[in-house]
C-alpha positions in Angstrom: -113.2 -3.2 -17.8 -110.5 -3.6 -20.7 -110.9 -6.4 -23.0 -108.0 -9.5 -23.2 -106.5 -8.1 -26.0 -106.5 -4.8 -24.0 -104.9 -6.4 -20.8 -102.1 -8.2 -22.9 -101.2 -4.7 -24.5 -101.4 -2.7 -21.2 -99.2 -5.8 -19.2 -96.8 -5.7 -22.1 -96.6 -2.2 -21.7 -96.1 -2.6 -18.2 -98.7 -0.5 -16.8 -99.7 -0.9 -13.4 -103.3 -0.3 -13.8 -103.5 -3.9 -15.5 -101.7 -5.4 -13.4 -104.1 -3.7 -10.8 -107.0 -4.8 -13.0 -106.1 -8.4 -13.3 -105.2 -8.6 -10.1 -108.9 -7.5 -8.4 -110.7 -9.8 -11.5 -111.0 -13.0 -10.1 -112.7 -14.0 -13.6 -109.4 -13.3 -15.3 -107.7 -16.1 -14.4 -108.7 -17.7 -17.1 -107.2 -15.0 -19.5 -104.0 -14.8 -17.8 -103.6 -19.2 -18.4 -104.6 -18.0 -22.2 -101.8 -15.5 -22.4 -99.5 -18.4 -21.1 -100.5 -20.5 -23.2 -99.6 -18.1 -25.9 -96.6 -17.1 -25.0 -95.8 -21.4 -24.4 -97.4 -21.7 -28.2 -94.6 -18.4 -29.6 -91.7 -20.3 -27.6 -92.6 -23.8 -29.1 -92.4 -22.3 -32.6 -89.0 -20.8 -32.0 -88.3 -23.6 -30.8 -89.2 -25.6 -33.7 -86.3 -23.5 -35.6 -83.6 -23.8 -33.1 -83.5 -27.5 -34.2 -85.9 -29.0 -32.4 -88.2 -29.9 -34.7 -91.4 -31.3 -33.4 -89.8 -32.0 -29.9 -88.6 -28.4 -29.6 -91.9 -27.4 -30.2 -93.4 -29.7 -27.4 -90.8 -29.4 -25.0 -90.8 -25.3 -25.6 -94.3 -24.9 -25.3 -94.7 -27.3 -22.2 -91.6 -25.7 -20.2 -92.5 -22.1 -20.8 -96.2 -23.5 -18.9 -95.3 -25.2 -16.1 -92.1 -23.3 -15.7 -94.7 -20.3 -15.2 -96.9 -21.9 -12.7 -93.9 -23.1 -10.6 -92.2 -19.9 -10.9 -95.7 -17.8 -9.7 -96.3 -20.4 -7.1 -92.5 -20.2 -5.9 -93.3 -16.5 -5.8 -95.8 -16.4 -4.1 -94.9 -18.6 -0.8 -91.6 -16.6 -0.9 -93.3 -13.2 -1.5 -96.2 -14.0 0.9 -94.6 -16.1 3.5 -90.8 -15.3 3.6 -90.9 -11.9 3.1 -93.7 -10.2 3.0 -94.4 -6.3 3.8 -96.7 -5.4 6.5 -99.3 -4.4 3.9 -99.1 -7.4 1.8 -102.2 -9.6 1.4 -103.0 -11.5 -1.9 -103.7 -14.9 -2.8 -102.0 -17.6 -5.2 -105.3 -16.5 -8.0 -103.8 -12.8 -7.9 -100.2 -13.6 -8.3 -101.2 -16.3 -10.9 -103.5 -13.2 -13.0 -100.7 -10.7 -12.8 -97.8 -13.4 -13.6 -100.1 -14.8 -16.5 -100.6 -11.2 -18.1 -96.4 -10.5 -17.3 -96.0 -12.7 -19.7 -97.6 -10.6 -22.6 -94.2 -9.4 -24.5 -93.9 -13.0 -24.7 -95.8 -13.6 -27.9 -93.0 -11.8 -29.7 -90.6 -14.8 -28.6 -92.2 -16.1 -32.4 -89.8 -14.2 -33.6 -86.9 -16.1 -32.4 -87.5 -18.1 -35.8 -86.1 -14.9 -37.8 -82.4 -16.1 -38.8 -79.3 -14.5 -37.1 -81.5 -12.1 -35.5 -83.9 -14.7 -33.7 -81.0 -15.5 -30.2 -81.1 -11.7 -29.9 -85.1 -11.4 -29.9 -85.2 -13.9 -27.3 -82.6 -12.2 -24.9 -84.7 -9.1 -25.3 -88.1 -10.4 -25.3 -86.7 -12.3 -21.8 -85.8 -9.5 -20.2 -89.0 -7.5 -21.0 -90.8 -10.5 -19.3 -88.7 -9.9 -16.5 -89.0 -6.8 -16.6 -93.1 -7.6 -16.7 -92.9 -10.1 -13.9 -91.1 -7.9 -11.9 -93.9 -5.2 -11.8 -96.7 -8.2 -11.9 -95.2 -9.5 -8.4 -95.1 -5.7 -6.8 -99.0 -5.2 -7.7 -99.8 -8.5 -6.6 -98.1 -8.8 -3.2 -99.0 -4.4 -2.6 -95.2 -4.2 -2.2 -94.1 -0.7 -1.7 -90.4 -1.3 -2.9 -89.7 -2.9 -6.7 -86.4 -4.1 -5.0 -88.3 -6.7 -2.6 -90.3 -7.8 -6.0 -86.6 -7.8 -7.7 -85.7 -9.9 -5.0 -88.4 -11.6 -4.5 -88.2 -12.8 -8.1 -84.6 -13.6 -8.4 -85.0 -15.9 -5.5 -88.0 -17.9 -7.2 -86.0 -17.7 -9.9 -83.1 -19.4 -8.8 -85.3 -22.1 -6.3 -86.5 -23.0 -9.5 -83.7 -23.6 -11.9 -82.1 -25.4 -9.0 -85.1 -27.4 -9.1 -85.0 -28.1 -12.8 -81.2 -29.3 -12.9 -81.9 -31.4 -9.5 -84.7 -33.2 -12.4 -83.5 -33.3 -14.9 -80.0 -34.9 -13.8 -77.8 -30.8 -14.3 -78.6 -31.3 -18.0 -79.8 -27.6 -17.8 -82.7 -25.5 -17.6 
């Protein structure tokens, strides 16, 4: 069994052996809230240099967690329940271990604090999530086809930032 720091390297790199790994480890759930939290933690700092100051840092940190837990639990009633494959079985645990882990790469949103360069390290460090997400959401629901996980995501994706702007009044997600 590989260790946390192992896991976050190995999701990051977006190996599907983690994501298997997590998946079957009902004791990594744990982990995969710490890597959130992490990641939450690296978006609050940048945050805190966007010119946000103390709030950016709160309301960073904050989003990027619950934003993943309504995300994975959009997920995973779409991926389970609207379109599932014949073959897929998991549980909200397993898509909330792989989804925890897919967001590895984003520790490196820290360094959205570097001037000039920080906009562009988010933008990439957001689509390596994705691209960790993506691949997260195939392992967890035993999809055969990335494009039904592509899909699957975009649509949770898009529930939720309709979601957001329906709370907080279209001021944005």
């Amino acid at each position: 069994m590989s260790t946390f720091v192992e896991r976050m390297i190995g999701a990051a790199s977006l190996d599907v052996h983690t994501y298997e790994e997590v998946e079957a480890d009902a004791t990594a759930t744990t982990q995969a809230m710490g890597v959130v939290v992490l990641s939450s933690i690296a978006q609050g700092i940048a945050g805190l240099t966007q010119g946000g100051g103390g709030y950016g840092f709160v309301a960073g940190a904050m989003g990027a967690l619950i934003g993943w837990f309504i995300w994975a639990f959009l997920v995973y009633i779409i991926g389970t329940k609207i379109l599932p494959e014949p073959q897929t079985r998991s549980d909200l645990g397993e898509l909330l271990r792989t989804t925890g882990f897919s967001a590895s790469p984003g520790l490196l949103r820290v360094l959205g604090v570097i001037p000039l360069l920080g906009g562009v390290i988010m933008f990439a460090v957001s689509i390596w999530m994705l691209f960790a997400m993506i691949i997260a959401v195939r392992q967890a629901l035993d999809y055969k086809s990335t494009g039904r996980a592509v899909g699957v995501c975009l649509i949770g994706w898009f529930v939720f930032v309709v979601i957001v702007l329906m709370i907080s009044g279209g001021r944005g997600a």
